[in-house]
C-alpha positions in Angstrom: 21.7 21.3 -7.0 22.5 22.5 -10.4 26.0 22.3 -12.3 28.0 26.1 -11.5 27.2 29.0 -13.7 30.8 28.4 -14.8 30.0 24.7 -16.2 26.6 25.6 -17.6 29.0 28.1 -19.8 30.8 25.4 -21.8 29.7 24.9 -24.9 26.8 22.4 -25.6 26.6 19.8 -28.2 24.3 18.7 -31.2 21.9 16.0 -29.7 18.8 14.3 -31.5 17.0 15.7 -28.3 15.7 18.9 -28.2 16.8 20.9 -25.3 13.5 20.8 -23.1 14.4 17.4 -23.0 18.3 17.7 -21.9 21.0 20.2 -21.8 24.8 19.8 -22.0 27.8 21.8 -21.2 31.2 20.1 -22.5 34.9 20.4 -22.4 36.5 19.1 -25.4 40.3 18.2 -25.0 42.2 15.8 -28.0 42.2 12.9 -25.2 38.4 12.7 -25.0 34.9 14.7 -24.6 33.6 15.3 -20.9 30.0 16.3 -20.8 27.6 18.0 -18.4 23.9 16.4 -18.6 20.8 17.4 -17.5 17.5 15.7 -18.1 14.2 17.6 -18.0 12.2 15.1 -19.4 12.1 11.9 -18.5 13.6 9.8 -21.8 14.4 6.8 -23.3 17.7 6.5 -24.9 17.8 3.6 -27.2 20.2 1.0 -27.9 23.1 1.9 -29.6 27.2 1.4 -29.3 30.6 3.5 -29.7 33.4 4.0 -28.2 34.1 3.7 -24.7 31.6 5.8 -22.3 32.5 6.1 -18.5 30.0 8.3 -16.5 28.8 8.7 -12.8 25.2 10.0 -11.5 25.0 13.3 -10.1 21.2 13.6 -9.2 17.9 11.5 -10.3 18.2 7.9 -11.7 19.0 5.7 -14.8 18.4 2.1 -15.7 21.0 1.1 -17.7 21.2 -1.7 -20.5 24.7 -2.5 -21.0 25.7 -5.5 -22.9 22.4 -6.9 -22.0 22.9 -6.3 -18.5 20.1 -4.1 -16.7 21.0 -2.1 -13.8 19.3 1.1 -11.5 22.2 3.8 -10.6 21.7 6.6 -8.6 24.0 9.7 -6.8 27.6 8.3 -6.7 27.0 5.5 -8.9 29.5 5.5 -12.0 29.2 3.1 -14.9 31.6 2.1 -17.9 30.4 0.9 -20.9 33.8 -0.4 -23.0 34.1 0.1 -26.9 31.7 -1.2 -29.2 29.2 -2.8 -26.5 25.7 -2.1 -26.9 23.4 0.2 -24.5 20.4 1.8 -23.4 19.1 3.7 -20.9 15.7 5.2 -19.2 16.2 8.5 -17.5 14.3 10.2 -14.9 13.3 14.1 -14.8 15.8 16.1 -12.9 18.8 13.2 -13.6 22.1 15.1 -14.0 25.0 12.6 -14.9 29.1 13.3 -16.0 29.9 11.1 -18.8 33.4 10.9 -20.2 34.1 9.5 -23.8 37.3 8.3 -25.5 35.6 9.8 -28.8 37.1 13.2 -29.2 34.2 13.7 -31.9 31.4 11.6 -30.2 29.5 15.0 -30.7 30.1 18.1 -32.5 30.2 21.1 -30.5 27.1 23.7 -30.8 27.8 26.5 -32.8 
């Protein structure tokens, strides 16, 4: 099942994927960024680090690299990644995840 109408109306964010690959939807508060994504395309997300990341699968499946850990999460599956550790992911076609960062400005707002 998709996101709502109402959630795919948020504003997306500038990603270094275009969007036949994923789409976002966000709400931007000064605690933190939630975002909305969906993956069209499977993808490879290479490793990188920020601030603290906590998200939980909605639909489809990632493997996850976190701090040189490698894990499968699917539906109802949440993961936290703390400050600064380093991560990765491959995502399958049709994954839709929630991911919550302490980063106000982990991504500037389309537009």
């Amino acid at each position: 099942m998709p996101f709502p109408d109402f959630i795919i109306a948020f504003p997306g964010i500038d990603m270094p994927f275009p969007e036949d690959v994923v789409t976002t939807a966000v709400v931007k508060s000064e605690a933190g960024l939630v975002a909305f994504f969906t993956f069209h395309k499977d993808m490879e997300l290479p490793m990188h680090a920020h601030g603290a990341q906590w998200g939980t699968v909605v639909e489809g499946e990632i493997e996850f690299t976190i701090g040189g850990s490698t894990k499968i999460y699917r539906p109802g599956d949440s993961y936290s990644i703390p400050s600064g550790v380093e991560h990765g992911a491959t995502i399958k076609a049709g994954t839709r995840v929630i991911d919550v960062f302490e980063e106000v400005d982990r991504y500037a707002l389309k537009g």
